[in-house]
VEXRO-414206 format. One record per residue (C-alpha): residue number from 0; residue in one letter; x, y, z. Coordinates in nm, 4 decimals. Last residue first. Layout:
// VEXRO-414206
<drenfi NUM,'A',<X,Y,Z>>
...
// end
This chain:
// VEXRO-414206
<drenfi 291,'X',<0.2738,0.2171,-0.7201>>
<drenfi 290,'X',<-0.1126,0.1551,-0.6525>>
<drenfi 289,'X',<-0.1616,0.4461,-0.4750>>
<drenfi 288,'X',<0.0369,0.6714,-0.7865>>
<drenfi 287,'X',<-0.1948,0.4824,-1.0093>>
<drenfi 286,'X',<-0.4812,0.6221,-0.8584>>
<drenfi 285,'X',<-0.3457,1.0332,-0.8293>>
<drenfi 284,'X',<-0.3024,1.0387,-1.1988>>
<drenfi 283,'X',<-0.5713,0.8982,-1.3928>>
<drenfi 282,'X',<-0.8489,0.8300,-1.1641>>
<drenfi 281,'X',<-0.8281,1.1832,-0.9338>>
<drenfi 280,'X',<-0.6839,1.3696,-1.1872>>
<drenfi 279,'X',<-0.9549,1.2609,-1.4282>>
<drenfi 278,'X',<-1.2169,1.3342,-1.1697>>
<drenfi 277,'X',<-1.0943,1.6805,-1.0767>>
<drenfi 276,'X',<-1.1597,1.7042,-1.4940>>
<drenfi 275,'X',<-1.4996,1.6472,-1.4317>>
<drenfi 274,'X',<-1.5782,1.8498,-1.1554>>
<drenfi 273,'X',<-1.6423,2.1895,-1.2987>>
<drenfi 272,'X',<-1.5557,2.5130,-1.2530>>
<drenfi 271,'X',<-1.1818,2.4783,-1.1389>>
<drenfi 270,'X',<-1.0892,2.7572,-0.9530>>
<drenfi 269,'X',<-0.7259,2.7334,-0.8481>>
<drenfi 268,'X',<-0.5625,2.3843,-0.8835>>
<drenfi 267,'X',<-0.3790,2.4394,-0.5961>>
<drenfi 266,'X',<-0.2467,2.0714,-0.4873>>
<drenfi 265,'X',<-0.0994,1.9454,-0.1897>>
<drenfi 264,'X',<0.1403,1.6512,-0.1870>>
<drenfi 263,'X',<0.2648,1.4215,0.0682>>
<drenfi 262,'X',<0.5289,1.1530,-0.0108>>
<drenfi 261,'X',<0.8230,1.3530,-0.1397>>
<drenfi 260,'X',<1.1290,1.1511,-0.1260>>
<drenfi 259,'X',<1.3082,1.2834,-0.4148>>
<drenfi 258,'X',<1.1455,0.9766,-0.6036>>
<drenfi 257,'X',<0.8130,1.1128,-0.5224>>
<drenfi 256,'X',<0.8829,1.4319,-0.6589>>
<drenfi 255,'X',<0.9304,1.2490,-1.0396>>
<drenfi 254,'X',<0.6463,1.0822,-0.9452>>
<drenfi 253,'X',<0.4503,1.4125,-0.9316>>
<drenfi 252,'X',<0.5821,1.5488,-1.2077>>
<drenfi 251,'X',<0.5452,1.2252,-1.4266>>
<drenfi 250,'X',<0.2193,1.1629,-1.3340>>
<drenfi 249,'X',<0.0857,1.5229,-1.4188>>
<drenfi 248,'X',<0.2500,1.5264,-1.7533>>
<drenfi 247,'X',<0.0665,1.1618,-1.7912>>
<drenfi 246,'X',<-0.2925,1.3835,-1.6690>>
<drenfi 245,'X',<-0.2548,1.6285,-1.9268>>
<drenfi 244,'X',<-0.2206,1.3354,-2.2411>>
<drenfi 243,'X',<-0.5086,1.1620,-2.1024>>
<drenfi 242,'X',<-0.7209,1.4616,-2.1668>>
<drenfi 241,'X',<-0.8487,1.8233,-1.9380>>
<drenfi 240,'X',<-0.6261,1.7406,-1.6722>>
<drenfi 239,'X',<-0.6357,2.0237,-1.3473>>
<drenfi 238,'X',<-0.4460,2.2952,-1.3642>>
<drenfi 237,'X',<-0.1505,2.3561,-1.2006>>
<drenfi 236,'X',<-0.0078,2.4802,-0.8534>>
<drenfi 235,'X',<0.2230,2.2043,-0.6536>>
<drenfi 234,'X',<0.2941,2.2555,-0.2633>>
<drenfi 233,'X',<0.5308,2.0007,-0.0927>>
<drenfi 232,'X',<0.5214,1.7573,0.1447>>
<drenfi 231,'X',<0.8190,1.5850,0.3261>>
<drenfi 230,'X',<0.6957,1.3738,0.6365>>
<drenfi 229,'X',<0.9475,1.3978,0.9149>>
<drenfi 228,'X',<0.9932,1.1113,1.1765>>
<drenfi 227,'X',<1.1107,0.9259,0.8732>>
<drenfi 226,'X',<1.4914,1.0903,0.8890>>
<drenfi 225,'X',<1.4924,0.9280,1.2185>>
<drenfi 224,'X',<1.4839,1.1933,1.5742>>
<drenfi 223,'X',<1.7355,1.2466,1.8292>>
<drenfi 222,'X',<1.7308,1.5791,1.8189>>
<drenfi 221,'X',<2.0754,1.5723,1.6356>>
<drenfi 220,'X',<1.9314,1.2981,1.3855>>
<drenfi 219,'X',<1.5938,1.5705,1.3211>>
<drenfi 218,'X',<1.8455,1.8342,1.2478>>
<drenfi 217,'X',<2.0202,1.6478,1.0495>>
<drenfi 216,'X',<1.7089,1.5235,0.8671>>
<drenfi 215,'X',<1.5897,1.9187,0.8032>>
<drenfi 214,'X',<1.9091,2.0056,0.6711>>
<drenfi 213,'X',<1.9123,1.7390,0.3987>>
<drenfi 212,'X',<1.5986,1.7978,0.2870>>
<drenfi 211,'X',<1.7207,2.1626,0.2306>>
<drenfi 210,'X',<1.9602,2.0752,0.0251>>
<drenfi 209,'X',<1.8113,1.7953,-0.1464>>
<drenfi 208,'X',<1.5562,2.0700,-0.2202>>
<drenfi 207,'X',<1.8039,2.3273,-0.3764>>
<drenfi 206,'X',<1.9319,2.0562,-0.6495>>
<drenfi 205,'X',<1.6538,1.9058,-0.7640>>
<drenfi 204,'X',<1.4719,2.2260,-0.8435>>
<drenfi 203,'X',<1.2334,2.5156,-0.6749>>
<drenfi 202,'X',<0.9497,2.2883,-0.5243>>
<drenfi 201,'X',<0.7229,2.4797,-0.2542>>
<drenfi 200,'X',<0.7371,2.3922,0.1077>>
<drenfi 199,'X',<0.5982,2.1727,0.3893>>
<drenfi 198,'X',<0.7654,1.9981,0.6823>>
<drenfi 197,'X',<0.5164,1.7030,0.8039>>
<drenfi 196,'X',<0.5653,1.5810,1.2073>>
<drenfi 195,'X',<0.7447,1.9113,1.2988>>
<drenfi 194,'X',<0.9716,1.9416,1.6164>>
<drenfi 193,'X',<1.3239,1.8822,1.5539>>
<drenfi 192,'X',<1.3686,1.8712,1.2157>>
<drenfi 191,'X',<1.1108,2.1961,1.1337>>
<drenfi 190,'X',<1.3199,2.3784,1.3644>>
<drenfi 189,'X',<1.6415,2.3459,1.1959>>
<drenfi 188,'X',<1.4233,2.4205,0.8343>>
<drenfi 187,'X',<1.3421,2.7452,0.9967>>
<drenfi 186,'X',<1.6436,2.8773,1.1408>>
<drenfi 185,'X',<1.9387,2.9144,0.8705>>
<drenfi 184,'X',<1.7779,2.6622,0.6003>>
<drenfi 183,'X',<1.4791,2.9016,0.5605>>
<drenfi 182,'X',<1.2296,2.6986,0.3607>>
<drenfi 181,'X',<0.9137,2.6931,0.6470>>
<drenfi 180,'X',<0.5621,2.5375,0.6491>>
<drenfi 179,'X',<0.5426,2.3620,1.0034>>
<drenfi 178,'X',<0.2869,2.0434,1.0033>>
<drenfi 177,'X',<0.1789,1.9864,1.3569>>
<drenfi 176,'X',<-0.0127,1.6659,1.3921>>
<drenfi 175,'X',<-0.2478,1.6950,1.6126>>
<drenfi 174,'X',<-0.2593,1.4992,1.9743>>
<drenfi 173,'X',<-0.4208,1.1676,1.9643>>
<drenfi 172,'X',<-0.6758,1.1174,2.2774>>
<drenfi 171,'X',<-0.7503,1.4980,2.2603>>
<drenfi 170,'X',<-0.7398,1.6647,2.5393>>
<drenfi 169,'X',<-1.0771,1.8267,2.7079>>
<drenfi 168,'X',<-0.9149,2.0318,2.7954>>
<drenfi 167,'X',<-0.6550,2.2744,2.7400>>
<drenfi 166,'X',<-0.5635,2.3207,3.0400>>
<drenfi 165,'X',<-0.2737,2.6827,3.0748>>
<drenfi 164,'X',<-0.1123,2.5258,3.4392>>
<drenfi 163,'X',<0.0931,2.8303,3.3862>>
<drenfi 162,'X',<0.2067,2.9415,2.9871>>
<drenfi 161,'X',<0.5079,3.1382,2.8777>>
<drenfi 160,'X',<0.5931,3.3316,2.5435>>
<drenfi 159,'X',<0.9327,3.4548,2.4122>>
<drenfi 158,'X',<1.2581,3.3379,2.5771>>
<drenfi 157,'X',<1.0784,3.0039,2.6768>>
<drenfi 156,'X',<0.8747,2.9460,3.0436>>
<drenfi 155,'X',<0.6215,2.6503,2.9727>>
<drenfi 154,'X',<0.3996,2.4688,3.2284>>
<drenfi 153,'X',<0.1409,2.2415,3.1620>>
<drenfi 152,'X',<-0.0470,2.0530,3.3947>>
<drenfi 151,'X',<-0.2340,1.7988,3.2798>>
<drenfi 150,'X',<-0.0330,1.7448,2.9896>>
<drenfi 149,'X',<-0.0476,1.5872,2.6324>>
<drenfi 148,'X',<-0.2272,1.8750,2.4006>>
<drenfi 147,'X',<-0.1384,2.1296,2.6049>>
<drenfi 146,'X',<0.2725,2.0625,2.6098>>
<drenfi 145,'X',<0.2157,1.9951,2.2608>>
<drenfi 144,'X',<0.1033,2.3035,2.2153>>
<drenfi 143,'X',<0.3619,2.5055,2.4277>>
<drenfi 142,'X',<0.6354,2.3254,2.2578>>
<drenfi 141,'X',<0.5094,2.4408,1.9058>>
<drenfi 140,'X',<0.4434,2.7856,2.0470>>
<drenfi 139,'X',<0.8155,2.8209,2.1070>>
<drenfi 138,'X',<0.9324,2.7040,1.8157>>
<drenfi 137,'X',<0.7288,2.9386,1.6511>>
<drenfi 136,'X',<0.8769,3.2548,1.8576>>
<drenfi 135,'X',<1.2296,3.1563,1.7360>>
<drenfi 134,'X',<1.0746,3.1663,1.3496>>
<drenfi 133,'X',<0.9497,3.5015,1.4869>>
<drenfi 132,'X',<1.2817,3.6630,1.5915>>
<drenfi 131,'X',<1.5053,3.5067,1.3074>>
<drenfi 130,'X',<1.2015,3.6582,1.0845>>
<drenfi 129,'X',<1.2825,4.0625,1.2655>>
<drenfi 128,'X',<0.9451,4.1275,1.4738>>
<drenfi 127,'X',<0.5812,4.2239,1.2891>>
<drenfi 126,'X',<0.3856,4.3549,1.6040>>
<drenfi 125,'X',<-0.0067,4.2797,1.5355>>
<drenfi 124,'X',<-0.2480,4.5853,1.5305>>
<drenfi 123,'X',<-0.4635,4.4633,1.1929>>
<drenfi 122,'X',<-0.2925,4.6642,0.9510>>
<drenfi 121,'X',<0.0577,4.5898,1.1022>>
<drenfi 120,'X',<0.0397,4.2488,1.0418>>
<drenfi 119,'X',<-0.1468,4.2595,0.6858>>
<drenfi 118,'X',<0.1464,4.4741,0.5559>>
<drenfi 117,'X',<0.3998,4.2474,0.7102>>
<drenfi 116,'X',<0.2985,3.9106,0.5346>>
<drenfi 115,'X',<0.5382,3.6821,0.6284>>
<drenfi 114,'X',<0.4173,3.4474,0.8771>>
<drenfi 113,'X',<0.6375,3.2106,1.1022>>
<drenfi 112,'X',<0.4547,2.8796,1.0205>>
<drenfi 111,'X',<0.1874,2.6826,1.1040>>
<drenfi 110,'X',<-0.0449,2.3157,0.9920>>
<drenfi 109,'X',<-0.1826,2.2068,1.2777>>
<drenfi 108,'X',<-0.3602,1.9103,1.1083>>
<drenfi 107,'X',<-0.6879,1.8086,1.2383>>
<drenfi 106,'X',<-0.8604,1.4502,1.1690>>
<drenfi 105,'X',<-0.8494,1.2984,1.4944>>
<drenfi 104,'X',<-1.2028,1.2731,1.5919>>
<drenfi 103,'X',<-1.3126,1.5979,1.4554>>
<drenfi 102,'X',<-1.4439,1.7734,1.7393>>
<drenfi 101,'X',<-1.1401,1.6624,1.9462>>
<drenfi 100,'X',<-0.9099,1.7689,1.6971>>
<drenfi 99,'X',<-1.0693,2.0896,1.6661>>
<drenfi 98,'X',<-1.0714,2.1321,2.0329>>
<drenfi 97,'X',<-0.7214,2.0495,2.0634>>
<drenfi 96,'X',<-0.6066,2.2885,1.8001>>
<drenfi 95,'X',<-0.8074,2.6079,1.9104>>
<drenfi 94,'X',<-0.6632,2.5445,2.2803>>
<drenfi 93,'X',<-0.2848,2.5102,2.1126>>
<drenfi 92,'X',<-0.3637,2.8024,1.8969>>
<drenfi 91,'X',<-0.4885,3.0253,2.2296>>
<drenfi 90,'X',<-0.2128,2.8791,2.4472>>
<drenfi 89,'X',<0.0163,3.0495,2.1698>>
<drenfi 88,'X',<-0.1729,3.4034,2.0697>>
<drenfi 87,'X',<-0.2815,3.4505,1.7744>>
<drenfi 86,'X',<-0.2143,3.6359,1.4852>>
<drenfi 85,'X',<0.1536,3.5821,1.5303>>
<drenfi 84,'X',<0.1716,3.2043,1.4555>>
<drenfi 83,'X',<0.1032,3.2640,1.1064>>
<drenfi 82,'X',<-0.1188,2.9456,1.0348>>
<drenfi 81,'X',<-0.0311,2.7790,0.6926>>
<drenfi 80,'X',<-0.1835,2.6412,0.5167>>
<drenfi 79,'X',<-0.4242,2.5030,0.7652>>
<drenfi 78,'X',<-0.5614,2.1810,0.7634>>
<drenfi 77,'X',<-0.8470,1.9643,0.7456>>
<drenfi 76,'X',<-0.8129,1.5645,0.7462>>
<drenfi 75,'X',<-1.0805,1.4108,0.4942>>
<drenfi 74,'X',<-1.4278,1.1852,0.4851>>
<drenfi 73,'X',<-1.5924,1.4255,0.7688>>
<drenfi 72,'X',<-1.7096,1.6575,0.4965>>
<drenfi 71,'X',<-1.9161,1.9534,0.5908>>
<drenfi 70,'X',<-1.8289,1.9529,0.9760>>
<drenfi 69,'X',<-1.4516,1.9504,0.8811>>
<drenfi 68,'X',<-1.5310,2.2386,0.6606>>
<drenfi 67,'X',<-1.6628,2.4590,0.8664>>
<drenfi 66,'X',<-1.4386,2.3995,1.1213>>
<drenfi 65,'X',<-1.1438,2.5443,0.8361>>
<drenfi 64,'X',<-1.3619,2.7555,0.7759>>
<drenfi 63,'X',<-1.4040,2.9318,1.1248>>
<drenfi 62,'X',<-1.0193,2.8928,1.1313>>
<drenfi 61,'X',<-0.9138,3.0445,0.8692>>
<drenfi 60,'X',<-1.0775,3.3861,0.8410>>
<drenfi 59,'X',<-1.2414,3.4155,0.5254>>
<drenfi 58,'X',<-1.0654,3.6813,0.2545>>
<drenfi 57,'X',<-1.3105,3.8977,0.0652>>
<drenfi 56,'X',<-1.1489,4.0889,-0.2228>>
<drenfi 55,'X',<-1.3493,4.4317,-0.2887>>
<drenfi 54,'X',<-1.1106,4.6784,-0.0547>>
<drenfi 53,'X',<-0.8480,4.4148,0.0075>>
<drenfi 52,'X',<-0.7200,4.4788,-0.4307>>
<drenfi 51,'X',<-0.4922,4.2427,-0.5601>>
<drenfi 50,'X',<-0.4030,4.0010,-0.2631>>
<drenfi 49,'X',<-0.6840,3.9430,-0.0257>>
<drenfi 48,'X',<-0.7241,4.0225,0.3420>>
<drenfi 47,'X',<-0.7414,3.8291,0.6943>>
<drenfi 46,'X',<-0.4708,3.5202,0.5688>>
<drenfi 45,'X',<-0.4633,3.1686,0.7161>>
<drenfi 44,'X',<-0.4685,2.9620,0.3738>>
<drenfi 43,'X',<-0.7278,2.6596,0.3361>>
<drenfi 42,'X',<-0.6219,2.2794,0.3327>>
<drenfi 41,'X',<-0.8467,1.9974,0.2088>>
<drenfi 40,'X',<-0.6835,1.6080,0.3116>>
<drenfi 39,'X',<-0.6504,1.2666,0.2057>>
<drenfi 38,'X',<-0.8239,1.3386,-0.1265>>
<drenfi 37,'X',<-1.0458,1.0802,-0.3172>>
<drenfi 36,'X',<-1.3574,1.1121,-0.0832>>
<drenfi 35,'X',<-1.2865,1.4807,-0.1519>>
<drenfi 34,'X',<-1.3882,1.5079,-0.5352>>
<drenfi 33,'X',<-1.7852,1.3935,-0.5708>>
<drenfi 32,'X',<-1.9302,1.6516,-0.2549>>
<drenfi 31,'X',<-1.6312,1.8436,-0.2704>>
<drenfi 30,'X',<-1.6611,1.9911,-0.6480>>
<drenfi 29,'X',<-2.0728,2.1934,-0.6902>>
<drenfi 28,'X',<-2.1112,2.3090,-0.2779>>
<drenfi 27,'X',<-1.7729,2.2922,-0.1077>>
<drenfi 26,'X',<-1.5874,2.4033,-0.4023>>
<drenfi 25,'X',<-1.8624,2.7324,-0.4718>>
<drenfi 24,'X',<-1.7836,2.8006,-0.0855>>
<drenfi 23,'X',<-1.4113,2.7661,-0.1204>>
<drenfi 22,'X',<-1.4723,2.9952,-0.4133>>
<drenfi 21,'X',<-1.5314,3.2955,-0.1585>>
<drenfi 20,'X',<-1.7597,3.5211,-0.3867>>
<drenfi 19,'X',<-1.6247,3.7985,-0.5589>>
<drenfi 18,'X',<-1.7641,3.6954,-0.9173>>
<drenfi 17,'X',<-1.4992,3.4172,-0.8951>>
<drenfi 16,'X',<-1.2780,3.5679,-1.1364>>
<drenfi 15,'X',<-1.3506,3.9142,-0.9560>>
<drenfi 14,'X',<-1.2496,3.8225,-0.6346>>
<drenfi 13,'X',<-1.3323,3.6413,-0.3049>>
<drenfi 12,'X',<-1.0711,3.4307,-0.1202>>
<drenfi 11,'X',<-1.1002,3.1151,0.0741>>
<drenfi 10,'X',<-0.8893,2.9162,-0.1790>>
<drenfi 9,'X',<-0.9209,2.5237,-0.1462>>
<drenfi 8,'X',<-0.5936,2.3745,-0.1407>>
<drenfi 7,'X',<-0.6784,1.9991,-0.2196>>
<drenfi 6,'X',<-0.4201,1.7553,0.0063>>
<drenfi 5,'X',<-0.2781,1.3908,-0.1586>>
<drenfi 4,'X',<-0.1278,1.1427,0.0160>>
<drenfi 3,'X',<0.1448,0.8535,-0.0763>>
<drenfi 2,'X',<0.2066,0.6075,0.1708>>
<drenfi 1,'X',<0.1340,0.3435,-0.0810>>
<drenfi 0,'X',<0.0000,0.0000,0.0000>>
// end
């Protein structure tokens, strides 16, 4: 059986190709029904405003859809990509988390990361610190949650953030997986060694990702951790097959990844109107990669 997974990236935001309406809410009602009981996971992006123009682009707030979504389709894991640790606080996330995971019998994925997105910081009142300073921060959180998520009284005292006897009941039975989005081989990819369960990332070439890969397993053998502690999982943006022909290109990138020792992949196919062709990807492309 292959350990192979697949995640759909289902945008939240609202804009003019989409008639400014969220097209997570068009994929939820005319694409998940028939297209998620093939997927492993759906994953939504943690942002508070759109890209092009925040004044007419809606942007849902990740969380709430995120839940929504797990109550919609209990078939898949849900996940976050990513959470910016900043917007909110650390026993807050790790609270969040549990309860999620609890609600959903296991099927939450913390997926988080250091944020980037100063602009967006700053509008809504957040302090935007140096990156070194934040990707230290999100280490930080990631030992408060599971701290949360497994004690009955935790206690945390770090550099940055602190918690005292902070409960987070009720615990779940299985705590989250934390996947920590992150490229930085200075900081970031350190941290995702020693303390995420999946490390995602986009796909620049061969060469730069062995590099990185590399970082993040001798990080994870200094923490005392195997190379297979740490899922890799990458982001891949295309659009979905419209003939046999589109769906072999498909199967060759993604095995092609696979043989780098890529095992979980997330797709952003955008806004696909119709379901056919998620179909096709689903038969022709991600099927014979589970039977491989």
């Amino acid at each position: 059986m292959s350990d192979t997974k697949f995640g759909w990236l289902s945008p939240v935001a609202s804009h003019a190709g989409s008639d400014f309406k969220p097209i997570v809410t068009f994929q939820a009602e005319h694409l998940f029904p028939s297209v998620l009981p093939y997927f492993d996971s759906v994953w939504i992006a943690d942002h508070f405003y759109g890209f092009d123009d925040a004044k007419k682009e809606g942007f849902l707030e990740a969380w709430t859809t995120l839940t929504w979504l797990a109550a919609k389709f209990d078939n898949v894991d849900v996940a976050h990509h990513v959470v910016g640790h900043g917007y909110r606080n650390p026993a807050l996330i790790a609270k969040m988390a549990s309860t999620l995971q609890v609600l959903t019998q296991g099927r939450f994925i913390l997926g988080i990361g250091a944020g980037w997105r100063e602009e967006e910081y700053k509008a809504y009142g957040y302090e935007f610190p140096a990156a070194a300073v934040r990707l230290r921060q999100l280490e930080e959180v990631v030992q408060i949650c599971r701290k949360m998520w497994t004690e009955e009284h935790p206690q945390f005292r770090g550099e940055y953030f602190g918690i005292d006897d902070a409960v987070a009941t009720p615990r779940p039975e299985v705590a989250p997986r934390v996947c920590i989005g992150s490229s930085g081989e200075s900081i970031g990819l350190k941290i995702v060694g020693r303390r995420a369960d999946i490390w995602n990332t986009g796909f620049g070439d061969e060469e730069s990702w062995q590099r990185k890969r590399d970082i993040v397993y001798e990080a994870a053998n200094a923490f005392g951790r195997d190379d297979g502690d740490v899922t890799c999982c990458v982001t891949v943006a295309g659009q979905l097959p419209e003939s046999g022909p589109d769906s072999e290109e498909w199967l060759q990138r993604l095995e092609g990844l696979r043989d780098l020792g890529i095992s979980y992949f997330v797709l952003d196919f955008g806004h696909p109107l119709s379901v056919e062709p998620a179909l096709r990807f689903a038969e022709e492309v991600m099927a014979p990669m589970r039977r491989s």
